[in-house]
TORKOL-4160 file (C-alpha; in steps of 0.2 Angstrom, whole numbers, padded with zeros to 4 digits, m for minus):
362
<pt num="1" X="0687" Y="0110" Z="0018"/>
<pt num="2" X="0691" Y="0127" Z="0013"/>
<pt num="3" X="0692" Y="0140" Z="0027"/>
<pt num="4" X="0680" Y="0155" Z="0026"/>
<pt num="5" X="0687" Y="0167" Z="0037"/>
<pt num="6" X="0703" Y="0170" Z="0047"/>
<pt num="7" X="0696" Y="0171" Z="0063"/>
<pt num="8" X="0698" Y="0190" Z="0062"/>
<pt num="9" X="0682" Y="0194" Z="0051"/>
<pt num="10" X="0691" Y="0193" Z="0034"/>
<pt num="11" X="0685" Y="0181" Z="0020"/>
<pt num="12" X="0699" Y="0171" Z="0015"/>
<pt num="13" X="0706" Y="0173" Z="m0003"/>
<pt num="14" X="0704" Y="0153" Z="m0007"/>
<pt num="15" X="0685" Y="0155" Z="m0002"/>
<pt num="16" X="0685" Y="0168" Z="m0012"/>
<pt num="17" X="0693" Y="0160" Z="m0026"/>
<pt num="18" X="0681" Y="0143" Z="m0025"/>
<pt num="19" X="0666" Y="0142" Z="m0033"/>
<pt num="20" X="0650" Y="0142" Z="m0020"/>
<pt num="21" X="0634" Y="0147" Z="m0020"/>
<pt num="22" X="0630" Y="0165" Z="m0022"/>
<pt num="23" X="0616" Y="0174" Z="m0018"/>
<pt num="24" X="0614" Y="0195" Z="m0015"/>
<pt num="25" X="0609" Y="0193" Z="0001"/>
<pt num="26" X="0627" Y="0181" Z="0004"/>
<pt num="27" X="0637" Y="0194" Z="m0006"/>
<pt num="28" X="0632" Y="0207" Z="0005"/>
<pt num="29" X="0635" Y="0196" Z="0021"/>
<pt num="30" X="0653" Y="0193" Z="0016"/>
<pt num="31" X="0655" Y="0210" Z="0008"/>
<pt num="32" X="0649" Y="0222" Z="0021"/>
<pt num="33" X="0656" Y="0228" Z="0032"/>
<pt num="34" X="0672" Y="0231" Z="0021"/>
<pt num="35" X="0685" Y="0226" Z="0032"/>
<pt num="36" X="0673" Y="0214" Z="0043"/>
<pt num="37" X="0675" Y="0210" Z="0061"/>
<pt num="38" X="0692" Y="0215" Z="0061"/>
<pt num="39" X="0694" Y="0232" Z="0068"/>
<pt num="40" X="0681" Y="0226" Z="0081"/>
<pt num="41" X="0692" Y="0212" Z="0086"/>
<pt num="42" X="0708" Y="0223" Z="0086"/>
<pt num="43" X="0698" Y="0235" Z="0097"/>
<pt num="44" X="0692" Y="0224" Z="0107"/>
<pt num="45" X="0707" Y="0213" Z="0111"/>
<pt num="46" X="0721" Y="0225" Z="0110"/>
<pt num="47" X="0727" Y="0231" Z="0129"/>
<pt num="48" X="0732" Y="0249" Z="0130"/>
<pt num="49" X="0748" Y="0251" Z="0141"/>
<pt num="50" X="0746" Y="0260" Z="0157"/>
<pt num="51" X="0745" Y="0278" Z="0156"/>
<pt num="52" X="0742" Y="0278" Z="0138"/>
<pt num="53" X="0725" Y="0281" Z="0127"/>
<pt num="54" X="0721" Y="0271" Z="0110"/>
<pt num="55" X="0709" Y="0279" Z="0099"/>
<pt num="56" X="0704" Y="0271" Z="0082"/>
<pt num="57" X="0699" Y="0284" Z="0067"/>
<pt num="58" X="0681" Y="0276" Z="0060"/>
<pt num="59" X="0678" Y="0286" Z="0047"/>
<pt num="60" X="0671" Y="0306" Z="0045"/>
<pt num="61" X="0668" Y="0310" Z="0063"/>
<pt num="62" X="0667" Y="0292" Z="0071"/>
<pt num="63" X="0680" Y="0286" Z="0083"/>
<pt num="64" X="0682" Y="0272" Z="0095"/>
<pt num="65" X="0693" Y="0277" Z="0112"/>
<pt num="66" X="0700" Y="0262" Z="0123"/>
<pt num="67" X="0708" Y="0266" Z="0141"/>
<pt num="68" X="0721" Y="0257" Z="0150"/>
<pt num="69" X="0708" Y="0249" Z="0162"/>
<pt num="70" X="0699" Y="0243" Z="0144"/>
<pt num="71" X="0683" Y="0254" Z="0144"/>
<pt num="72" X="0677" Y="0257" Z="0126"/>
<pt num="73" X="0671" Y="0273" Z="0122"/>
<pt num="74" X="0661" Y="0275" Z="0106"/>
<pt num="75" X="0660" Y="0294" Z="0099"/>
<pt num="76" X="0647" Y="0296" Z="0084"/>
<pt num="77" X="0647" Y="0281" Z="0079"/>
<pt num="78" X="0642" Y="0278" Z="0060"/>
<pt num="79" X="0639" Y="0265" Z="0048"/>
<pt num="80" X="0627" Y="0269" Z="0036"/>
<pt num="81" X="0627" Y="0274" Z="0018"/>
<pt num="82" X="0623" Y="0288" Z="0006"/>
<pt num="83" X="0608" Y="0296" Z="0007"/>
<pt num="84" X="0600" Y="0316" Z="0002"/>
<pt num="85" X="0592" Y="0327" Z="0015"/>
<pt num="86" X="0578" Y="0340" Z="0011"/>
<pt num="87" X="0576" Y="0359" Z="0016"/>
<pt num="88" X="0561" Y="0356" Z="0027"/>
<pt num="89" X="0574" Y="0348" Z="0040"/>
<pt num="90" X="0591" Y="0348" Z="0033"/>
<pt num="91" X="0602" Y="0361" Z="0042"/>
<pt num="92" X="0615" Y="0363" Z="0027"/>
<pt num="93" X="0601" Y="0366" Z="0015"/>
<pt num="94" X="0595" Y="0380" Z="0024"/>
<pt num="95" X="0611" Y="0389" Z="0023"/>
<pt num="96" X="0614" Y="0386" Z="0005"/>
<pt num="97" X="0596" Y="0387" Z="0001"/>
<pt num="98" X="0596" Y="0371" Z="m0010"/>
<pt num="99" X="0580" Y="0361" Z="m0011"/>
<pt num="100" X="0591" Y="0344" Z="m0007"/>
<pt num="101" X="0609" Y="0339" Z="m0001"/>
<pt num="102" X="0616" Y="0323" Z="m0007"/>
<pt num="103" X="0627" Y="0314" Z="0004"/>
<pt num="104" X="0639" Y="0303" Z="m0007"/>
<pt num="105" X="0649" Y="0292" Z="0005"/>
<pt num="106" X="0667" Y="0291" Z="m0001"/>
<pt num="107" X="0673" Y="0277" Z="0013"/>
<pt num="108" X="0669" Y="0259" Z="0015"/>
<pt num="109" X="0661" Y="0254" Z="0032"/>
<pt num="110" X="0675" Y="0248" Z="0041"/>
<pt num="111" X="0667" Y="0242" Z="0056"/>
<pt num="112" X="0653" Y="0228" Z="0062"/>
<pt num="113" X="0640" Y="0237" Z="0073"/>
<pt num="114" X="0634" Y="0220" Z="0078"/>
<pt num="115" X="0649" Y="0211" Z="0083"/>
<pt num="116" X="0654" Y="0224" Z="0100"/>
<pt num="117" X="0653" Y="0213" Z="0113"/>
<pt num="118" X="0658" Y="0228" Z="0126"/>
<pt num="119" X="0653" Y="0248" Z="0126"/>
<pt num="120" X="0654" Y="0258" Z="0142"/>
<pt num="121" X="0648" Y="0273" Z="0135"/>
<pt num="122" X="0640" Y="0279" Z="0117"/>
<pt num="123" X="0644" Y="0298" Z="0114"/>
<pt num="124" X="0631" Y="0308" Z="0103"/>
<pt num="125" X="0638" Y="0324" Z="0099"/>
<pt num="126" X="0622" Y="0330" Z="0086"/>
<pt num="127" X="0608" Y="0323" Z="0080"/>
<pt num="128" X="0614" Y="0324" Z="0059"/>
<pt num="129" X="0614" Y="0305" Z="0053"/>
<pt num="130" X="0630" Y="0303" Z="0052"/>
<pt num="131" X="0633" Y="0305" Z="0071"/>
<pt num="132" X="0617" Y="0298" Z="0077"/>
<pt num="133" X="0615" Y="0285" Z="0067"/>
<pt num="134" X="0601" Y="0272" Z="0064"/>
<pt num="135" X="0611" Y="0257" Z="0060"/>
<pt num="136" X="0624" Y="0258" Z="0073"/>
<pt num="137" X="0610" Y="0264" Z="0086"/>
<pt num="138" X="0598" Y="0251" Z="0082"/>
<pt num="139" X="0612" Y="0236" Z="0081"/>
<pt num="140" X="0620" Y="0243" Z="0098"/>
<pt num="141" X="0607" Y="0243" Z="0106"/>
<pt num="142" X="0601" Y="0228" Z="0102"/>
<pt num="143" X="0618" Y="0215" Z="0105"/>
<pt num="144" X="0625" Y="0227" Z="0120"/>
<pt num="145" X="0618" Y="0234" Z="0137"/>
<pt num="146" X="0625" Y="0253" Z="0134"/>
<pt num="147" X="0619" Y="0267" Z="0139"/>
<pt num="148" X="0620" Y="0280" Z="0125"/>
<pt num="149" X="0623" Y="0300" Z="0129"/>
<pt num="150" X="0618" Y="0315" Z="0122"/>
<pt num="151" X="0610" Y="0334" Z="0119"/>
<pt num="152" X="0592" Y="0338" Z="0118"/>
<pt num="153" X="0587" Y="0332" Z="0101"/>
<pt num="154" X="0596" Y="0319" Z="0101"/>
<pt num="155" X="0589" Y="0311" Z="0115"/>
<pt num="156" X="0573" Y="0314" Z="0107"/>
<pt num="157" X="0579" Y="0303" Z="0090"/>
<pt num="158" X="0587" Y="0289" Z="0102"/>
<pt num="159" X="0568" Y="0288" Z="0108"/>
<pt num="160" X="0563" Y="0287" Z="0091"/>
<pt num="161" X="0573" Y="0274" Z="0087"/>
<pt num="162" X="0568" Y="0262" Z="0102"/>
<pt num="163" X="0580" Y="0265" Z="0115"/>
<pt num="164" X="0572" Y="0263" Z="0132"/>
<pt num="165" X="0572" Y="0277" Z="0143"/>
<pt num="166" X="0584" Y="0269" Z="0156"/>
<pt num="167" X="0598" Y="0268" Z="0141"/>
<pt num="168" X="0593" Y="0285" Z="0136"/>
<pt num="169" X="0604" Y="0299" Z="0145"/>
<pt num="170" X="0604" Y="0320" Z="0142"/>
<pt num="171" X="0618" Y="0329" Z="0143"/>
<pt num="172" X="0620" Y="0347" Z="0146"/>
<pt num="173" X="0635" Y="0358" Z="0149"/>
<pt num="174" X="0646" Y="0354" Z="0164"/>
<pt num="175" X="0641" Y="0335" Z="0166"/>
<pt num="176" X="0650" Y="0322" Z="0168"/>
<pt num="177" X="0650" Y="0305" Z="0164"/>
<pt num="178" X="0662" Y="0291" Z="0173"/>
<pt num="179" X="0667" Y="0275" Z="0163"/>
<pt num="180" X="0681" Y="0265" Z="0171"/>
<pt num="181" X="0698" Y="0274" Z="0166"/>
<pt num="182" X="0692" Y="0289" Z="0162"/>
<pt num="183" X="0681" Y="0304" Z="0166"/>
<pt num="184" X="0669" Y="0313" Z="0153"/>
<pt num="185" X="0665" Y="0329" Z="0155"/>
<pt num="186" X="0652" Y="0337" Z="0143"/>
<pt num="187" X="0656" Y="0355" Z="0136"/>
<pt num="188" X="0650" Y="0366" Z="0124"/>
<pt num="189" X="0650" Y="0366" Z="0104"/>
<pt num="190" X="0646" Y="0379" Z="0091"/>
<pt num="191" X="0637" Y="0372" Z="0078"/>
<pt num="192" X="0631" Y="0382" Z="0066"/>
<pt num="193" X="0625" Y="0369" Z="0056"/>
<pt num="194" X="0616" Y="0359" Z="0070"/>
<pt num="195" X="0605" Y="0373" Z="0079"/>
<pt num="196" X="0596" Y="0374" Z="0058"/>
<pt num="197" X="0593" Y="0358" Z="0059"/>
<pt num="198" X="0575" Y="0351" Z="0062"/>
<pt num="199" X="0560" Y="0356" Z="0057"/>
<pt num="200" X="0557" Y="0375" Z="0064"/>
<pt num="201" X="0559" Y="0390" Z="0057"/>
<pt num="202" X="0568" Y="0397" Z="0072"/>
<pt num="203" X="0586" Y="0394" Z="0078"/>
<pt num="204" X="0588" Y="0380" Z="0091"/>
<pt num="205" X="0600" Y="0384" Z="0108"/>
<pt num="206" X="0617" Y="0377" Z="0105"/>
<pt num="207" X="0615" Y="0366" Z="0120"/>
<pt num="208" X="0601" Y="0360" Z="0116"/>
<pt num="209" X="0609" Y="0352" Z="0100"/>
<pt num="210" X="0627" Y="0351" Z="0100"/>
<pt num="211" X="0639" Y="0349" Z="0112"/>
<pt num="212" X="0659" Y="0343" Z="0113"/>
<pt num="213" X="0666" Y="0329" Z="0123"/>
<pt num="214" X="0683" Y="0330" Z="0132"/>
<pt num="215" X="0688" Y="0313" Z="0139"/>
<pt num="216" X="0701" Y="0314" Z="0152"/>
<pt num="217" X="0712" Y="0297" Z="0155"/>
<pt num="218" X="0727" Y="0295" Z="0164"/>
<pt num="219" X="0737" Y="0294" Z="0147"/>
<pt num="220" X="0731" Y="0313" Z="0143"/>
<pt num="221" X="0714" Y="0325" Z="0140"/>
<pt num="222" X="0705" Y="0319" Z="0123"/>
<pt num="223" X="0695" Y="0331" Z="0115"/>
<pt num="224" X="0680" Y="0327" Z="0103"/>
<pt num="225" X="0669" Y="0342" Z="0094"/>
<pt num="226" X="0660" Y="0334" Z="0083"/>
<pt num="227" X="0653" Y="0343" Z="0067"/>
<pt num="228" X="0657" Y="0362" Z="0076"/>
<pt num="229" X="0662" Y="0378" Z="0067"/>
<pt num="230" X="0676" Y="0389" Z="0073"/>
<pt num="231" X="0669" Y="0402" Z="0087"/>
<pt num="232" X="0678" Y="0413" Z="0098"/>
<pt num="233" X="0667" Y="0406" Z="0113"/>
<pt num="234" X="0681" Y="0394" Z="0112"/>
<pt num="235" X="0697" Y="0405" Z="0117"/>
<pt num="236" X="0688" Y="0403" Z="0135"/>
<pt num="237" X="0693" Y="0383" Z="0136"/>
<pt num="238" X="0711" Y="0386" Z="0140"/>
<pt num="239" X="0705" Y="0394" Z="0156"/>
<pt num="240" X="0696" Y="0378" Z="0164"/>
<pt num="241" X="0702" Y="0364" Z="0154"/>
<pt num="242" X="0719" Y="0356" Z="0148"/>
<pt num="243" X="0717" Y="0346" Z="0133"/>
<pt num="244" X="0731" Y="0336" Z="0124"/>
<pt num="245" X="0723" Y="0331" Z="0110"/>
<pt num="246" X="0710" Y="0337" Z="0098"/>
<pt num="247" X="0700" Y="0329" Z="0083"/>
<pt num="248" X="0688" Y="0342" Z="0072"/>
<pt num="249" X="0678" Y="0343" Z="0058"/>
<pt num="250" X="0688" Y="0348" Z="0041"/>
<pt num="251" X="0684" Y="0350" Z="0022"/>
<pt num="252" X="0682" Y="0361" Z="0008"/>
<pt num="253" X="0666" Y="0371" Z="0005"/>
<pt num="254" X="0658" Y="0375" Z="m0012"/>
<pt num="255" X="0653" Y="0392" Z="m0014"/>
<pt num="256" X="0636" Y="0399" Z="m0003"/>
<pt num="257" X="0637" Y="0379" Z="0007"/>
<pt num="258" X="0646" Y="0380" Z="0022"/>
<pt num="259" X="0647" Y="0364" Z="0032"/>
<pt num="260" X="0664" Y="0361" Z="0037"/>
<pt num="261" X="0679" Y="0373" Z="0045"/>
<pt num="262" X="0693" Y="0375" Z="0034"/>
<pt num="263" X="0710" Y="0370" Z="0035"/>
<pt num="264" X="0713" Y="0390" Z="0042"/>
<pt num="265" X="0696" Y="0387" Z="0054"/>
<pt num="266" X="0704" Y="0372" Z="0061"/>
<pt num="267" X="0720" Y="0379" Z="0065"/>
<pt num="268" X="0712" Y="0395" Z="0075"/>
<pt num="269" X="0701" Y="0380" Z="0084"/>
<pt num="270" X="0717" Y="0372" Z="0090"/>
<pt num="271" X="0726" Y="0389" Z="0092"/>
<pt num="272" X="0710" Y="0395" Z="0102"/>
<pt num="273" X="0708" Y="0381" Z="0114"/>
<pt num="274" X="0727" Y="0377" Z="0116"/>
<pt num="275" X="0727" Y="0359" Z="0113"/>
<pt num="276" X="0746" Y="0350" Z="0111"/>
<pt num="277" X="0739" Y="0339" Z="0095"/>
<pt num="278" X="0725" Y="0343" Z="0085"/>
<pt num="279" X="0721" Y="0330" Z="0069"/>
<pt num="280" X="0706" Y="0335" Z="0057"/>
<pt num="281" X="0693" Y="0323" Z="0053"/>
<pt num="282" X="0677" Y="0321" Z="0041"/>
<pt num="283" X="0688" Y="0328" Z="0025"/>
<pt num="284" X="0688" Y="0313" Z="0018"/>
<pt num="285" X="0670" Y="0303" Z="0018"/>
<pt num="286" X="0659" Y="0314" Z="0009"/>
<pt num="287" X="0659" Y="0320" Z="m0008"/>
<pt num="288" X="0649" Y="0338" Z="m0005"/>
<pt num="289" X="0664" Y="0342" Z="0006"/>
<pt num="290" X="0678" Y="0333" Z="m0001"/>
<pt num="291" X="0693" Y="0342" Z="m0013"/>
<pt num="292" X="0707" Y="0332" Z="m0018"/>
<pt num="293" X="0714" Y="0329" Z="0001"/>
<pt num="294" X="0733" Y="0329" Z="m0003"/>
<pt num="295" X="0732" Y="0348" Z="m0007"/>
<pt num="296" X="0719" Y="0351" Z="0008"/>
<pt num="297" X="0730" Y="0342" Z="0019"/>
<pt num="298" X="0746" Y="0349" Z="0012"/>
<pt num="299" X="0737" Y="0368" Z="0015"/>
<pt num="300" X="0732" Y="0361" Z="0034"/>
<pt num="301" X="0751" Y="0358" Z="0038"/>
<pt num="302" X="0756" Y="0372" Z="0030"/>
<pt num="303" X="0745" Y="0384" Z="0038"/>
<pt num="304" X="0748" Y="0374" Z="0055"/>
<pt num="305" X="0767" Y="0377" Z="0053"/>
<pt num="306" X="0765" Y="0393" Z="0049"/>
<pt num="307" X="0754" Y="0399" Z="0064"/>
<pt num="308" X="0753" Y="0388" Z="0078"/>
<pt num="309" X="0770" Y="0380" Z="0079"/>
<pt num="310" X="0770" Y="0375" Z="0096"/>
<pt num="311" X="0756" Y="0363" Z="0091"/>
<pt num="312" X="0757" Y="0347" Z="0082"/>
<pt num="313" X="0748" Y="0343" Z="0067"/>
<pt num="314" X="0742" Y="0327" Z="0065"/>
<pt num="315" X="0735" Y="0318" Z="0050"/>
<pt num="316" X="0727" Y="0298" Z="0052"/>
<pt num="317" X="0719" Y="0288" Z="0040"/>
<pt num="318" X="0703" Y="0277" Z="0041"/>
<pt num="319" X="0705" Y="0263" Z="0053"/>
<pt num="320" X="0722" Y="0269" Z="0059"/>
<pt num="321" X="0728" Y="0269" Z="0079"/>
<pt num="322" X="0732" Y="0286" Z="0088"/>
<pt num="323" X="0740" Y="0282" Z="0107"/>
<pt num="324" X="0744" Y="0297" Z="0118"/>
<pt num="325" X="0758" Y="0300" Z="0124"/>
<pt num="326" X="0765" Y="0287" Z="0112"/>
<pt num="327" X="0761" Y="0297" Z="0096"/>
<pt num="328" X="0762" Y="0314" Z="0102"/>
<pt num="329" X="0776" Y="0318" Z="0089"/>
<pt num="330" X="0765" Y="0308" Z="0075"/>
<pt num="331" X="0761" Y="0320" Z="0061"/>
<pt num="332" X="0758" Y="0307" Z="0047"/>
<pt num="333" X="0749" Y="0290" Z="0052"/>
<pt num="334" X="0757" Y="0275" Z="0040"/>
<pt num="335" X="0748" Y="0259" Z="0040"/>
<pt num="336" X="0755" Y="0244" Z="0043"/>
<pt num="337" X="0759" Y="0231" Z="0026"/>
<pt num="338" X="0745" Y="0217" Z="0034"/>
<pt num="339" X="0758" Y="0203" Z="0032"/>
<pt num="340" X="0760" Y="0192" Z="0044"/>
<pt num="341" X="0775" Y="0181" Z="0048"/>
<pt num="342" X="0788" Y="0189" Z="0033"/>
<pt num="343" X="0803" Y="0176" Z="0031"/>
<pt num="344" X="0819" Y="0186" Z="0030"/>
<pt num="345" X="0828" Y="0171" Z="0023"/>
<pt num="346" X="0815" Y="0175" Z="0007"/>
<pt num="347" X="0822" Y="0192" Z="0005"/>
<pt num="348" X="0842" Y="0188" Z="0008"/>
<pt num="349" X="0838" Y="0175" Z="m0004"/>
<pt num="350" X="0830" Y="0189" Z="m0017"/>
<pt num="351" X="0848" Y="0198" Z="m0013"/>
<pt num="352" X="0859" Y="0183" Z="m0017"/>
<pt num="353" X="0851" Y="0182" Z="m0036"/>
<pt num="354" X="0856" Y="0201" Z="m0036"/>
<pt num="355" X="0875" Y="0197" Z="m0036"/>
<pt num="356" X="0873" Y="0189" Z="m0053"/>
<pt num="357" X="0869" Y="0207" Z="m0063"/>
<pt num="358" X="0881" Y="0221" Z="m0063"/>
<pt num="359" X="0874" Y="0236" Z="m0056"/>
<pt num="360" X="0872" Y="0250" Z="m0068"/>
<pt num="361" X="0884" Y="0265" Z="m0071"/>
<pt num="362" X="0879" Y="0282" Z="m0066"/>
């Protein structure tokens, strides 16, 4: 009998290979999610040393946090498709005065939204659908029992999509939320997109749109700001708060669209708030803000080099691990090769042949 999956979420190559029955609604079972069940597995099963902190890059914005007493914290959590928004509600419309944004997503789903058997705590940090998101909202709250938190408007969508009152939970400024291993304490954002977004004509109140979430764990202080802008409200943060790591918004923005801080924006953010590690997300899942990221990313570490030295840059890749403190000197993240069980004797048996050929002359 020929093995569908692996037991991790991957379909097997000699399913794959084997002729079966085939129908669309079967390919997009064993299709989507692109990578399956198997960053939910890894999440879920993977014990984070004491006095460290794991944290999984989703993809844009999303991540997944894990503490060393096993709570799972999801941050804006998205696994949805493209789609286009219109001027009548669309914050980034409004600014570039476009009739219609579309929203090309450059990244496969990487994720199962369905298959989370634990969440201690859902983080909204804006209402846009790519941070309160339908599909991962609707399939969370229907397979788990976690209570979801957030500002104003977003508490108002989480109603619109069916989460019961008792699941739903405001945030304001200076809250905090307690998840075992960790305390979360609510704190301002400065959105500049997100207060534009809905459908009035006057700008909303930061607070009651957007705010940032530091997560603070025995393996360090983690930082999420979700879609923010730079503002100088943010030199204040030093003052009260000491954050190790920081992730925020980055990508490149066409002429009369902002959306995203720039490579230069996200290095005053980290310079602003002092953080030890700051890693840029978002640059790399959507097409309206995406340039080609090696030269964006090369201009990041160049311009973080050059002014905040004393910082470290960081730059993940979808689906990659970040522990603090382990990863504190990290600047690139490398993926692992996927196999499993490499025979050495293969490869000194590989070497052996070598010794037949002579090597050439230089």
């Amino acid at each position: 009998m020929i093995q569908m999956t692996d037991g991790r979420g991957l379909v097997s190559g000699e399913y794959q290979n084997a002729n079966h029955p085939l129908t669309r609604e079967i390919w997009a079972q064993e299709c989507f999610p692109g990578w399956g069940a198997y960053l939910n597995k890894q999440i879920e099963e993977y014990e984070v040393p004491k006095g460290q902190v794991a944290m999984w890059w989703i993809t844009g914005a999303s991540w997944i946090l894990k503490t060393d007493e096993g709570a799972i914290v999801m941050i804006d959590l998205f696994t949805g498709g493209s789609g286009y928004t219109e001027r009548a509600s669309c914050g980034v419309c409004r600014q570039s005065g476009a009739d219609s944004t579309n929203w090309l997503q450059l990244d496969p789903i990487i994720v199962d939204p369905w298959s989370f058997n634990r969440i201690d705590a859902y983080l909204i940090t804006h209402v846009h659908q790519d941070h309160c998101d339908i599909y991962s909202v609707k399939a969370t709250n229907q397979t788990t029992d976690c209570p979801y938190y957030g500002p104003k408007t977003v508490i108002k969508r989480l109603e619109e999509f069916e989460v019961s009152e008792e699941r739903r939970h405001l945030v304001t400024v200076g809250d905090t939320i307690e998840v075992p291993g960790a305390k979360i304490r609510v704190l301002p954002c400065y959105d500049d997109t997100a207060i534009r977004t809905g459908g009035g004509k006057e700008l909303l109140p930061y607070e009651d749109c957007c705010v940032c979430y530091l997560i603070e764990t025995s393996g360090g202080n983690i930082l999420f700001s979700g879609d923010t802008w730079y503002n100088d409200g943010y030199a204040y943060f030093p003052d009260f708060f000491d954050i190790d790591v920081a992730t925020t918004d980055m990508g490149y923005n066409r002429p009369g669209a902002t959306d995203k801080m720039t490579p230069y924006d996200v290095v005053r953010f980290a310079d602003a708030i002092r953080c030890k590690v700051i890693i840029p997300d978002h640059y790399e899942n959507l097409a309206h803000t995406a340039w080609d990221p090696a030269l964006l990313c090369n201009q990041f570490e160049r311009i973080a080099a050059e002014m905040i030295p004393d910082i470290t840059p960081c730059l993940m890749q979808v689906g990659g691990m970040y522990q603090y403190p382990r990863d504190k000197e990290m600047r690139r993240y490398q993926r692992p090769s996927g196999s499993v069980g490499v025979d050495k004797t293969r490869v000194a048996g590989y070497m052996k042949l070598a010794e037949k050929f002579e090597p050439l002359k230089k």
